[in-house]
C-alpha positions in Angstrom: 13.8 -2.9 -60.6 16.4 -5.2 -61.0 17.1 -8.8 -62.3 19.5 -11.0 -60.4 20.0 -14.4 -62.3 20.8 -17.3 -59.9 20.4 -20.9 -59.9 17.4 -22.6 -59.8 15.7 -19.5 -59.8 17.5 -17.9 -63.0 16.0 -14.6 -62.6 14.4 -12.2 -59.5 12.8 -9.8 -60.1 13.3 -7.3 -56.9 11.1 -3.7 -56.6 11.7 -2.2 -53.1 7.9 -3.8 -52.1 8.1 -7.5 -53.7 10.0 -9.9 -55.3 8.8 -12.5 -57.5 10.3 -15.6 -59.1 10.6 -16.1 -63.1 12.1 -19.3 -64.4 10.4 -19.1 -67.8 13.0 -18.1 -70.5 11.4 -18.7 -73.9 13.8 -19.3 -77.0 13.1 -18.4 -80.4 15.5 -19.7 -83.4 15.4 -18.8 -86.7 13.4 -22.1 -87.3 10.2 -20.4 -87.2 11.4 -19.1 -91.0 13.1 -22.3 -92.1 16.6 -21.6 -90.6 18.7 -24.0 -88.8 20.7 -22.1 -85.9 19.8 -23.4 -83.0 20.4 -22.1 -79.0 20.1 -22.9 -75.1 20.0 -21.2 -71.5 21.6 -22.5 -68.6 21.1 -21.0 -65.4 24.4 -21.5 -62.5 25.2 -19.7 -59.0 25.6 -16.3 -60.7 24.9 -16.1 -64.3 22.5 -17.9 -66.4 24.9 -19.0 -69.9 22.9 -17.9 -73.1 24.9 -20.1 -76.2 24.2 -21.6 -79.9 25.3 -21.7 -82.8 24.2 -19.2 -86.0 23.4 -21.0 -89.3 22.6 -19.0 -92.1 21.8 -22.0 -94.0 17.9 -22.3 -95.4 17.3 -18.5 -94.9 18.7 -18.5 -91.0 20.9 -16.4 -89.0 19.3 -15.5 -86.1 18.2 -16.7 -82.2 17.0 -15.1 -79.2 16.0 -15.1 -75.5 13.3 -13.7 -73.7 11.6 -13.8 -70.4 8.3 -11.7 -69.1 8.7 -9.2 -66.2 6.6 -7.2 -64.2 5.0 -3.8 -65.1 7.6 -1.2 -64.3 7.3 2.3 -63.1 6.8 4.9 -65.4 9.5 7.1 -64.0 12.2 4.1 -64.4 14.4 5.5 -67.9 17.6 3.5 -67.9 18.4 -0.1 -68.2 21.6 -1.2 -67.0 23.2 -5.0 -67.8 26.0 -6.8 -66.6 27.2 -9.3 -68.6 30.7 -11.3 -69.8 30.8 -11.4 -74.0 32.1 -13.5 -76.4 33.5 -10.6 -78.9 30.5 -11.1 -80.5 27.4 -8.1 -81.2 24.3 -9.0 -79.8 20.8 -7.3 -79.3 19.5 -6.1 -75.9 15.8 -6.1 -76.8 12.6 -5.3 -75.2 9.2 -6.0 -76.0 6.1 -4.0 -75.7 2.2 -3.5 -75.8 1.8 -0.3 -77.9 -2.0 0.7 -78.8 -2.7 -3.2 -78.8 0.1 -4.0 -80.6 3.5 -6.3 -79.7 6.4 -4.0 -80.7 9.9 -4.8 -79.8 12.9 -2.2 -79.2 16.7 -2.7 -79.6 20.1 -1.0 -79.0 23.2 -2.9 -79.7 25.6 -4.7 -77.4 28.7 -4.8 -78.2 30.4 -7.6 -76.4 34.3 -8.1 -75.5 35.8 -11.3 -75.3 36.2 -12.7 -71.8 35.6 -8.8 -70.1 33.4 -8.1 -67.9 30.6 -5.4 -68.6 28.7 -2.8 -66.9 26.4 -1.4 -69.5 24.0 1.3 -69.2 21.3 2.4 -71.9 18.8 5.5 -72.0 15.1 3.6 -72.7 14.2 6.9 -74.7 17.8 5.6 -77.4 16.3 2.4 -78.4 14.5 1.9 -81.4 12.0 0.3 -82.5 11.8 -2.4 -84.7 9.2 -5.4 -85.9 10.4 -8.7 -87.8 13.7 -6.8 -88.2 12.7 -3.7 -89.9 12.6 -0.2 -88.3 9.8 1.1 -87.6 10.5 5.0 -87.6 7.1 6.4 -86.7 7.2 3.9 -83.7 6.5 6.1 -80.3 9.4 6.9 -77.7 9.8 3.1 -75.5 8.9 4.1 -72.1 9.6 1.7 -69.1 6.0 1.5 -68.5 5.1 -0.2 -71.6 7.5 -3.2 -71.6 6.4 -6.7 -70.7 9.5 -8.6 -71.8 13.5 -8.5 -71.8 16.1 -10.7 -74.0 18.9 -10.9 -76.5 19.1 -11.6 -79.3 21.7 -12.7 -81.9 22.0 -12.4 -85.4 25.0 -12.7 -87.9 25.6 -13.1 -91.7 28.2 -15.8 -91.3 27.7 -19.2 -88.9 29.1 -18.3 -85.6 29.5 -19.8 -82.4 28.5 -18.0 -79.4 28.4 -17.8 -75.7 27.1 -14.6 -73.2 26.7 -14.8 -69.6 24.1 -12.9 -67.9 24.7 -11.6 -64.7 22.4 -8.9 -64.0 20.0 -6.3 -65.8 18.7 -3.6 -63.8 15.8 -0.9 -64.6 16.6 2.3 -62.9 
């Protein structure tokens, strides 16, 4: 399955039978705790432009991106992303539906200024995490389970940043 981002229809989501159009990226800043950093998406021809600004003032220093796909085959174990970084170290983040519960799981991206990347990830490496704490008894993420894909961001010190998006791909 894999995620094209284009304009006016930032992403498609293309299995070999159907295709289906998601322009629904939701944003959550560290607001919802008090903090101040704030972010924005902007989808063009070939990349949709995910960019803010990290505050760590009033408790902040977070933002991220997300946007719903469709159930993905059981037998799908990789995740693949092509994107052009900012220097900066980001999140790639799913989230799940694990015995009723929302549970999201995370492996670092480690972003190069103005280079292109191909990145590929094992599901079975991430790990999972809830409100930013491990959770080490958490079950293996298999593709199966996940019902949303994002970034996120979070930093220590106010930073600027900017990542384009050009493709993610489950495989």
């Amino acid at each position: 399955m894999k995620l094209n981002l284009q304009k006016n229809n930032p992403i498609i989501i293309k299995n070999n039978l159907a295709s289906r159009y998601n322009e629904h990226w939701q944003i959550t800043n560290d607001g919802v705790m008090g903090g101040l950093s704030h972010s924005k998406i902007v989808g063009y021809t070939e990349e949709i432009v995910y960019s803010g600004k990290i505050s760590i003032e009033n408790n902040g220093g977070f933002t991220s991106v997300f946007t719903s796909i469709e159930k993905l085959a059981k037998q799908l174990q990789y995740v693949s992303i092509r994107i052009l970084g900012d220097g900066n170290l980001y999140q790639l983040r799913v989230r799940t539906q694990v015995m009723g519960y929302e549970l999201a799981y995370k492996t670092s991206l480690n972003t190069e200024a103005n280079v292109e990347q191909h990145l590929r990830f094992k599901l079975s490496d991430f790990e999972a995490s809830f409100r930013g704490r491990q959770i080490n008894q958490a079950p293996p993420l298999v593709a199966e389970v996940i019902t949303h894909v994002g970034i996120l961001i979070s930093s220590k010190q106010p930073l600027n940043f900017v990542l384009a998006l050009h493709s993610i791909e489950f495989s």
